[in-house]
N, C-alpha and C positions, 0 to 999 in steps of 0.2 A: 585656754581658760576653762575651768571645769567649774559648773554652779555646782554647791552643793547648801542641800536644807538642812535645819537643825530644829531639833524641840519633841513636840508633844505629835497626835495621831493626823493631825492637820500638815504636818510637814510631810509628809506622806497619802496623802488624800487630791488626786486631781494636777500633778503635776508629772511632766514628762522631761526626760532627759536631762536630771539631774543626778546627783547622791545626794541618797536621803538616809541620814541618822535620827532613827527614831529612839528617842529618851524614854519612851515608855510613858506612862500617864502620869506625865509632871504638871505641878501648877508652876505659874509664871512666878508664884508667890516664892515656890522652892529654888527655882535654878537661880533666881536673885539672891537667897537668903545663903546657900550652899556655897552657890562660886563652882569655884573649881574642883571640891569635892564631889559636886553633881556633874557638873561639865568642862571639859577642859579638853580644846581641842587639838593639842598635840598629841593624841590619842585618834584624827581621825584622817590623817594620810591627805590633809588640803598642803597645799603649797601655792606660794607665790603667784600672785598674776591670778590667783584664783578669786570666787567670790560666793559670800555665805550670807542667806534670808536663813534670821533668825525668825524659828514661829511657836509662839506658848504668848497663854491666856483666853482661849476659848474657855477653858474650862476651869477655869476663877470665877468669869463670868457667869457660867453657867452654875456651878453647883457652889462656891465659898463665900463671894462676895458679900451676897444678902445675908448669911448668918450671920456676920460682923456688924452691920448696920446696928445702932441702938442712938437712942435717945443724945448720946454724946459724941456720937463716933459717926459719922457722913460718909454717904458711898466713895466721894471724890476724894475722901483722906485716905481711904482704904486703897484706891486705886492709885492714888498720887506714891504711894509708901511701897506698892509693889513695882508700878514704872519705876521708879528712882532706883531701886536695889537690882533690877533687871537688866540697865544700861550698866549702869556698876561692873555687872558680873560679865557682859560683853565685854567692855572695855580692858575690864581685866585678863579677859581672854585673849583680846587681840594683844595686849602689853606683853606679857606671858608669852605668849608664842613665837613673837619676834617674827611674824610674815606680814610681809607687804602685801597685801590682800587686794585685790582689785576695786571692789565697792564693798558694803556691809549695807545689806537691808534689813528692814523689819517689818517682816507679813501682818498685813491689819488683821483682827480679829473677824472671821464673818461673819455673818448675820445669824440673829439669832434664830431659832423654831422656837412654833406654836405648840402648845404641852397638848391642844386639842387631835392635832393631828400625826406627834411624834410619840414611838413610842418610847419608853422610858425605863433608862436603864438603871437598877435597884443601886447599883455600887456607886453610880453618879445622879443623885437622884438633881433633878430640874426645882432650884431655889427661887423663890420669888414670883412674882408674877409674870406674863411675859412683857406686858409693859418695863415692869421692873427692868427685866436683865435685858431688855431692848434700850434702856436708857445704859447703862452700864456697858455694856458691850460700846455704845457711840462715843460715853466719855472715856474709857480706854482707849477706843482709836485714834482720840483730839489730844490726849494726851502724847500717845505714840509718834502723832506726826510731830508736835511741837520737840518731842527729846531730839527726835529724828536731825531736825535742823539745829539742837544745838550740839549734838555730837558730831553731826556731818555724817551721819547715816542716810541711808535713802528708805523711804515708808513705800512699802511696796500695796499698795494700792486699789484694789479691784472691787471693792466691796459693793458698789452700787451696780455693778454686772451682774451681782448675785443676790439682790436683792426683792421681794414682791413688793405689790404695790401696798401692801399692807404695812411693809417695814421689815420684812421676815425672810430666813431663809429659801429660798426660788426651791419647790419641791422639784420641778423637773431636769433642776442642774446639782440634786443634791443625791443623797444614796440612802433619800428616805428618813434620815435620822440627822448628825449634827455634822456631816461633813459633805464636803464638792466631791460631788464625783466625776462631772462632766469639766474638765479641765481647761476650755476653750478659753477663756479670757485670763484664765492664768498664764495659759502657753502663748497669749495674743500678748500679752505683757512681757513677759519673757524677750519673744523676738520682737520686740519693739525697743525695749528699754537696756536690754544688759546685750552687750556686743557680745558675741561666740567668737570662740577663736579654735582653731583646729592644734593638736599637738603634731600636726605633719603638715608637708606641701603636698598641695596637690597636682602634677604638668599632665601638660599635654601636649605628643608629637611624639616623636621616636628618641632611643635612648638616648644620642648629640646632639638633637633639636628638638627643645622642646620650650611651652612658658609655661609659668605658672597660673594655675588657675583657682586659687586655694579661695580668694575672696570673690569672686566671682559664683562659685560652691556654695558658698555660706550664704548669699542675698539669694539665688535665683533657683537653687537645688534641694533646698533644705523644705519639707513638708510635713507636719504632726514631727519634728523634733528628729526626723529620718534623712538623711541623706542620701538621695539616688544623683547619681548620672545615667543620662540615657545610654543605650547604646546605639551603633553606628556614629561613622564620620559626619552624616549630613545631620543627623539631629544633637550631636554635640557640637560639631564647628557654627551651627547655627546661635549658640547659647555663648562656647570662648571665641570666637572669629577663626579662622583656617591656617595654623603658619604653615602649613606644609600643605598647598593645595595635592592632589592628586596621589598622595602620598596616603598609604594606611598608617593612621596613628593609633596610638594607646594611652593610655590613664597610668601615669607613673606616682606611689605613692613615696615621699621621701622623708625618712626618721634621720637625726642625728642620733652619734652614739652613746649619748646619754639616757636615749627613750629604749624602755622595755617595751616589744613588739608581740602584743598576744592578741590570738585568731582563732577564736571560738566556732572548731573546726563543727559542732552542731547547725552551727548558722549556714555554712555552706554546702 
């Protein structure tokens, strides 16, 4: 099972070992209103058994929402109008696509910054007060979880990890400006929440005797999204148990002939 993220510069910002399709600087406003003209992901190589956090809306939040505000028009109509067209355009994708997807999340929006201490880019300029879009930013999220459950999505979560005590972006897990840079409680969610699955077996013993060790890899090997096995007998038979006492074993990798096999001969 491969994650893979989708959307705006946050789907890309603090996350490890994933695929990550960056949409380029979309509002949530656009990829609802578009569809499939803007997004359509049978154009990005996911398959089956896979699973995709969709992430857009920080920056509705941040630079559109408050222009729309007037006298007639309420932040929460404006946001209720862009959640609704945005499940829309998921949904449609997954119809469309015809894959059996493992789960479908929706990355909460994070917390907002302080205009005192960010600095502030001309092309996105920072709308509203920070009160303001600290209140916007939280009815987006309340709104997100509620589609969440009635679509049968999962709301991917982590907002209060990254939050000060003020209400605002955590400057020392951020990259300074409107994004995570320090991805710990992203990737602490990750390996909590979404099961990883390997596209091969893992064994261990010799080429006619050997077991597999594939999910035993997966809980006990895997660190910052890497997968090591140690080497020596005694410090892996201590991790899979020993089938072959006295016996030098190996780490045998196993593809069926359906998997393309590539070995990013840089790495080694």
């Amino acid at each position: 099972m491969t994650i893979h993220t989708i959307g705006d510069s946050h789907s890309c910002s603090g996350w490890y070992g994933v695929i990550e399709h960056h949409l380029g600087s979309i509002l949530c406003y656009t990829f609802g209103k578009e569809k499939l003209n803007r997004c359509d992901i049978r154009n990005f190589n996911i398959e089956d058994g896979d699973t995709i956090i969709f992430c857009l809306g920080e920056i509705d939040c941040r630079c559109h929402i408050h222009k729309h505000v007037n006298e007639t028009i309420v932040y929460q109509d404006i946001i209720n109008n862009i959640i609704d067209n945005y499940f829309e355009a998921i949904e449609l994708n997954v119809t469309t696509s015809q894959l059996k997807l493992k789960n479908i999340y929706i990355y909460n929006i994070v917390p907002p910054i302080q205009i005192k201490n960010t600095l502030e880019n001309p092309a996105y300029p920072f709308l509203g007060s920070d009160e303001e879009r600290k209140t916007y930013v939280l009815y987006f999220n309340k709104k997100l979880k509620e589609k969440c459950i009635e679509h049968n999505f999962i709301f991917f979560d982590i907002y209060d990890n990254y939050v000060d005590k003020n209400g605002f972006l955590r400057k020392d897990l951020s990259d300074g400006a409107v994004h995570i840079k320090n991805g710990i409680y992203i990737n602490n969610y990750v390996n909590k929440n979404i099961q990883r699955t390997l596209r091969c077996k893992i064994k261990y013993g010799i080429s006619n005797n050997n077991i597999d060790v594939t999910q035993i890899c997966l809980s006990k090997c895997i660190i910052n999204n890497i997968l090591t096995i140690p080497k020596g007998d005694f410090a892996r038979s201590d991790i899979f148990s020993d089938p072959l006492p006295n016996v030098l074993k190996s780490i045998f990798l196993e593809y069926d002939d359906r998997q393309e096999i590539t070995i990013d001969l840089h790495m080694t």
